[in-house]
N, C-alpha and C positions, 0 to 999 in steps of 0.2 A: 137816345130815347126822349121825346116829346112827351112831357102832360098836359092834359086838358088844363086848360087855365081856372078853371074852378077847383081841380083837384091840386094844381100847384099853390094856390093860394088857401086850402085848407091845410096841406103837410106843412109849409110855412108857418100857417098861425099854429100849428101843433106844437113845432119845433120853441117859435120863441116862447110860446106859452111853459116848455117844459125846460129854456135853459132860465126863465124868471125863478121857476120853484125849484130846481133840484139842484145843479152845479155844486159844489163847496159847501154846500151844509149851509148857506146862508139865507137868511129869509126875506123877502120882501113885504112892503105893508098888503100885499092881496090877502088879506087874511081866512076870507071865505076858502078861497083856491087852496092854500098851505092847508084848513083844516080837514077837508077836504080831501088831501094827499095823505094827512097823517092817521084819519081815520080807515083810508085802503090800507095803508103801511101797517096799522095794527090788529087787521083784521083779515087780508086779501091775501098778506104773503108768504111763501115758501116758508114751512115752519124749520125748528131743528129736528132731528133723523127724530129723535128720540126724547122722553123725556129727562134722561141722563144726561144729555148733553145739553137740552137747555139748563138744567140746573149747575152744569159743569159753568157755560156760559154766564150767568149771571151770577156767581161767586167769583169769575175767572176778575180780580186785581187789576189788572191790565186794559183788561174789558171797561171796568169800571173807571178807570182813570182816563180815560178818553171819554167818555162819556161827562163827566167832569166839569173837563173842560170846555166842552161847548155848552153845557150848564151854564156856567158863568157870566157866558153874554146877559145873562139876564141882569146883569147888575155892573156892567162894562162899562158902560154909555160915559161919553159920546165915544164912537169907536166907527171905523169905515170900512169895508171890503171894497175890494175892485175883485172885477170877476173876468176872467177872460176865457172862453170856449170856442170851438171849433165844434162841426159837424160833419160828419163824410155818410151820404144817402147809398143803397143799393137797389135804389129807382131811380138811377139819372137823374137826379134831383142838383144843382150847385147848394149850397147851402154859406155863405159869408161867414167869418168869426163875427163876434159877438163881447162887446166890454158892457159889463153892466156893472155900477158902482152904486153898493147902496149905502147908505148913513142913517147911523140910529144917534140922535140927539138924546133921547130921553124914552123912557118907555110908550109915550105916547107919542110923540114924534118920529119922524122919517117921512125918507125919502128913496126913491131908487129913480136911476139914468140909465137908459140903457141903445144901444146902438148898435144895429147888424147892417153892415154897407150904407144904402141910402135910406132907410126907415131906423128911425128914433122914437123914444117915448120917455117920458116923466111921469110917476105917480109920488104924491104926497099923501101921508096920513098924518094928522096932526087932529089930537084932544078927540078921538072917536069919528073924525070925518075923513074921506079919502077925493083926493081931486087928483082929475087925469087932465092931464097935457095933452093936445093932438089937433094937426092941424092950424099950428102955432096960434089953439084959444086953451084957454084954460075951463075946464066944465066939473060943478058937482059932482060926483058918484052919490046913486040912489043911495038912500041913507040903511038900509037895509042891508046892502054889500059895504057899508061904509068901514074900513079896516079900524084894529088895535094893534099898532105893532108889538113885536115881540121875537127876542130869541130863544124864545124854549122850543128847541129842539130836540129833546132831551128823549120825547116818547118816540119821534121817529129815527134816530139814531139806533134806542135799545130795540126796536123791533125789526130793526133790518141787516146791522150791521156785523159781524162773525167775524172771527179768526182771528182777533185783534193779536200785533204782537208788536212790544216794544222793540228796537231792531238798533237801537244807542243813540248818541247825545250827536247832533247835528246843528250847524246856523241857518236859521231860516230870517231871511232881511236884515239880518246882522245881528241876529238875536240869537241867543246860545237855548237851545227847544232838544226837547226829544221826538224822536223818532217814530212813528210809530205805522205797520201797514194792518189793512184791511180788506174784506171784502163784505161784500152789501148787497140784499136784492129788496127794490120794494114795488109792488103794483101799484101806478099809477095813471090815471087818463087811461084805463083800459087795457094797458103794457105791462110787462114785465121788464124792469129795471133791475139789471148787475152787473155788477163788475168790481172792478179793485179799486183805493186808494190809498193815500199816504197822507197823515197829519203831523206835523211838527206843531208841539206844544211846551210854551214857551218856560224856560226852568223856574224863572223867578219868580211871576205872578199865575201860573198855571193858566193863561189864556192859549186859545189858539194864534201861532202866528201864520202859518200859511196852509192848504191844503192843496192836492192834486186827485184828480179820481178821472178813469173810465169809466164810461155807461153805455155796455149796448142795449140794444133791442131788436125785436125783427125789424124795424124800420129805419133805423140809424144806428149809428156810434157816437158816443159824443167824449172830447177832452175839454178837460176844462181847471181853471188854475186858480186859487183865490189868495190873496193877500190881504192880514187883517193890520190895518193902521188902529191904535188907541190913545188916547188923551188928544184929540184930535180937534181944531175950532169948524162944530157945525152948526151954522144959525139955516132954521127949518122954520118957517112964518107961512102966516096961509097965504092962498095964492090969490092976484087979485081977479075976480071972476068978471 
């Protein structure tokens, strides 16, 4: 099947648009786009059956201790993910894997990289301004989209994520982490977003150290795999324009 080259070039920017925000729970400095996702997330999706079982949920221990954990990033710094994802279309679509690596220097700082075959991008936020890479120049973003980075993920995790179950103690990058699976739906970019993952969190200082999650949709699949690096050397300086 052949798409119209306008229509392949929209699913495209769909796609990288939603493996920057959603993959591993990791966040990039787009900060509009993330808040954006997390106010669908807390308002647009699939509730629980009942209200018994949200309240089951948000006492559920377990629940909470994943959640936790990715709290934390808020005060990790300097810390790095790599991300790596794959996409399979059911419109003849090819879709390329996808590495995208982002680093949180400091609460105001970062950066993310990201790569799918032959197109790249770079965005930096740094001290309330965001500057994009492309086209090997370096250019402002309106200061009005201009990103805050930040890993509080904390409100779109509790509103999408279900079933949490500890499942025992595993190494994840040579790190002794617990176990833990899920499942997750959130609306996003118009979509319907779910599927399962799995988080190892790590025993000793309660960060995350790796994630893995599915996400379909009507319009793809997507896998995708994060690794968190911390105590890590990242110098993040503005760019020169």
């Amino acid at each position: 099947m052949r798409l119209p080259a306008n229509r392949t070039w929209k699913t495209h920017t769909l796609l990288v648009t939603v493996a920057l925000l959603l993959p591993g729970c990791g966040q990039d400095p787009r900060q509009e786009q993330v808040q954006a996702l997390r106010r669908d997330a807390a308002s647009a999706q699939a509730q629980p059956a009942s209200h018994a079982e949200a309240a089951r949920t948000a006492a559920d221990p377990t629940h909470k201790a994943l959640l936790r954990a990715f709290d934390k990033l808020r005060t990790a710094y300097p810390y790095r993910l790599t991300d790596k994802s794959t996409v399979t279309t059911n419109i003849g679509l090819t879709i390329q894997p996808m590495v995208r690596i982002s680093e949180h220097a400091a609460p105001d700082r970062a950066r993310v990289k990201w790569r799918r075959g032959g197109l790249s991008g770079e965005i930096v936020a740094i001290e309330g301004k965001t500057y994009l890479h492309a086209n090997g120049t370096w250019q402002a973003a309106d200061r009005a989209s201009a990103a805050k980075p930040s890993a509080d993920l904390t409100q779109m995790l509790a509103s999408g994520i279900t079933d949490v179950q500890l499942v025992g103690t595993d190494s994840a990058s040579g790190v002794t982490s617990s176990a833990y699976t899920f499942r997750f739906q959130w609306k996003a970019l118009g979509m319907i977003f779910d599927g399962t993952g799995k988080a190892w969190v790590r025993t000793d200082d309660g960060l995350p150290a790796r994630t893995e999650m599915e996400t379909r949709t009507g319009l793809f699949d997507m896998k995708s795999q994060v690794a968190y690096e911390y105590n890590v050397p990242i110098d993040i300086e503005q760019p020169a324009l």
